[in-house]
C-alpha positions as CSV (number, residue, x, y, z in Angstrom):
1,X,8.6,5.3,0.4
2,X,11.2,3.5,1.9
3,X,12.9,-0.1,0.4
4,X,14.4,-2.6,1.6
5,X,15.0,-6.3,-0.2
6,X,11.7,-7.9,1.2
7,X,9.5,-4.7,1.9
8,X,8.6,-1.5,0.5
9,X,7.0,0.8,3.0
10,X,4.2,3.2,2.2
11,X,3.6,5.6,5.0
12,X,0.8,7.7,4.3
13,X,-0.7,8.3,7.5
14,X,-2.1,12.1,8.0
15,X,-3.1,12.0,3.6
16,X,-6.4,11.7,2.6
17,X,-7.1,10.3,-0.6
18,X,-6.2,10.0,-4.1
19,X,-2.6,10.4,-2.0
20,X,-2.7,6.7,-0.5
21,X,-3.9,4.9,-3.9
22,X,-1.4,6.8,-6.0
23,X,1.6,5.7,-3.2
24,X,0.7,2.6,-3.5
25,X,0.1,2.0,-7.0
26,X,3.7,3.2,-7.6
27,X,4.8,0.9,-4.9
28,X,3.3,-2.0,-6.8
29,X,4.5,-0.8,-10.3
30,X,8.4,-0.4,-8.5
31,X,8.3,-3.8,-6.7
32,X,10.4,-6.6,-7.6
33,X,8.3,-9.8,-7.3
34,X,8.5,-12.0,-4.4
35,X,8.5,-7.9,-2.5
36,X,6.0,-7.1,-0.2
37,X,4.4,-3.6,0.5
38,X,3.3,-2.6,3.3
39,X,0.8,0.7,3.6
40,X,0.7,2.0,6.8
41,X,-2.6,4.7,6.9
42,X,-5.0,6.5,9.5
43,X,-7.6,6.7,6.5
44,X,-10.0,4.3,6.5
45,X,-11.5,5.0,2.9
46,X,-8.0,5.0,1.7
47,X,-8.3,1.0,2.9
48,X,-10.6,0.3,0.5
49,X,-9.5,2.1,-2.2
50,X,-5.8,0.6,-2.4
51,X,-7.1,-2.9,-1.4
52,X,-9.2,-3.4,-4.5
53,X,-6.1,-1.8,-6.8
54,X,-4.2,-4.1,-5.3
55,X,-6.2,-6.8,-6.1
56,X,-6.9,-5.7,-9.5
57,X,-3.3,-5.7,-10.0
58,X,-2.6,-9.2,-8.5
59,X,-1.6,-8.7,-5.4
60,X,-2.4,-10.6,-2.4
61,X,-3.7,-8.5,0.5
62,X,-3.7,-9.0,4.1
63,X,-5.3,-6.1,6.5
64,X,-4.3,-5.7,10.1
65,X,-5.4,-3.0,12.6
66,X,-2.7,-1.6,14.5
67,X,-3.7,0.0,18.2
């Protein structure tokens, strides 16, 4: 996990889950508000998964597919 004032990255590509949902949701517990996170991942389950904690939690989620 990397931070930086507006963004905390998440880089969990090559991790299956629970590895991407327990990243994140420490990323979300660790942010300041008004930070964003940003998960990067190459595990589509693991989309799922951390969107609805993320939303359960409050967050706003936006998804984009990277090539």
């Amino acid at each position: 996990m990397s931070h930086s004032p507006e963004v905390i990255t998440v880089d969990v590509r090559g991790e299956i889950c629970p590895v991407p949902l327990i990243k994140a949701t420490e990323a979300m517990k660790a942010a300041n508000p008004g930070q964003n996170i940003a998960v990067l991942t190459d595990f589509p389950p693991a989309i799922l998964v951390v969107t609805n904690a993320a939303i359960k939690n409050g967050w706003n989620v936006k998804i984009e597919s990277m090539g």
